[in-house]
N, C-alpha and C positions, 0 to 999 in steps of 0.2 A: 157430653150428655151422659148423667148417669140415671137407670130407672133401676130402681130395686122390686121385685117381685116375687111374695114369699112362695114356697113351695103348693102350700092351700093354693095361692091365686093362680098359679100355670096349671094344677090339675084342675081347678073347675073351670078355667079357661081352656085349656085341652079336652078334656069333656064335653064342653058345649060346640065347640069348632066340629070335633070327631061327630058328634049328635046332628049337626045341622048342617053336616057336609060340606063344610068351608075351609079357605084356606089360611086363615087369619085372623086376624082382631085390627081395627082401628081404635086407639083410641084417641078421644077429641074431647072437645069442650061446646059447650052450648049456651045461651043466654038465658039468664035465671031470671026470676020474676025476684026474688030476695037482693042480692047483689050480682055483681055483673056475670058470673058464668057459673057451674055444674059440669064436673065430667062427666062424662057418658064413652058408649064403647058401642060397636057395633060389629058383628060377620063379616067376613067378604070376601072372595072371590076375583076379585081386581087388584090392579096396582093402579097406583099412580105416579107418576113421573116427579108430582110434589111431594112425595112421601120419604120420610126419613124410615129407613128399615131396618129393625136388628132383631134377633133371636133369643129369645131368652130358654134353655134345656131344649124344650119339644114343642116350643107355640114361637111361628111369624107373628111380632106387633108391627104394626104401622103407625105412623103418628105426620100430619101436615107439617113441612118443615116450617112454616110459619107460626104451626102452635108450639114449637120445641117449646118456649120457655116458659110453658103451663105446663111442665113435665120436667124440665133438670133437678134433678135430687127428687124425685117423690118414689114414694116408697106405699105400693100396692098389697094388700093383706086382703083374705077372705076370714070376715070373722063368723061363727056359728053360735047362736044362742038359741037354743031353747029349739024350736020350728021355723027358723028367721037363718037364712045365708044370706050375706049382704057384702059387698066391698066395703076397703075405706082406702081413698086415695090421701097417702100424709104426706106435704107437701110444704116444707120449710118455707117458702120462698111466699106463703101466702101472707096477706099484709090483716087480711079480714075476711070473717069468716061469718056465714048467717047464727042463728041459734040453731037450728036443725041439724049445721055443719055439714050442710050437700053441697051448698053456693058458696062461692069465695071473690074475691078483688085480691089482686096481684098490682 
């Protein structure tokens, strides 16, 4: 399992954890109205027993070991334009991708 995450994406990810008093990040996948899924990310405070766990510098991620393989090789960035922070999750392994590039099929 390799996740790459730039420097930007653990400090705004450590920033938000420290802000909203949590112990970690989940990230997951969700069902896109475009193609089949959207990663998304959430706080938390819990474990789970399904959960694959590794550390990347200063931020706990979590991730279902069922969803590993919407996540082997992608590579997480926070980009800044203008008044706009935003992620982009880049993920080789995706097959198709929407025009807005938030949904994807694997």
């Amino acid at each position: 399992m390799i996740i790459n995450i730039s420097d930007n994406a653990i400090n705004y990810f450590f920033n938000l954890i420290k802000k909203n008093k949590k112990f970690g990040i989940r990230l997951g996948i969700k069902k896109s109205k475009c193609l089949n899924f959207k990663y998304n990310f959430k706080y938390i405070n819990d474990l789970n027993n399904n959960d694959y766990i590794f550390k990347k510098k200063k931020i706990i991620i979590f991730i279902k070991k069922k969803n590993l393989i919407y996540f082997n090789n992608i590579k997480i960035d926070l980009i800044k334009k203008k008044f706009k922070t935003f992620l982009i999750f880049n993920n080789p392994n995706i097959k198709n991708k929407c025009k807005c590039g938030k949904s994807f099929n694997i």
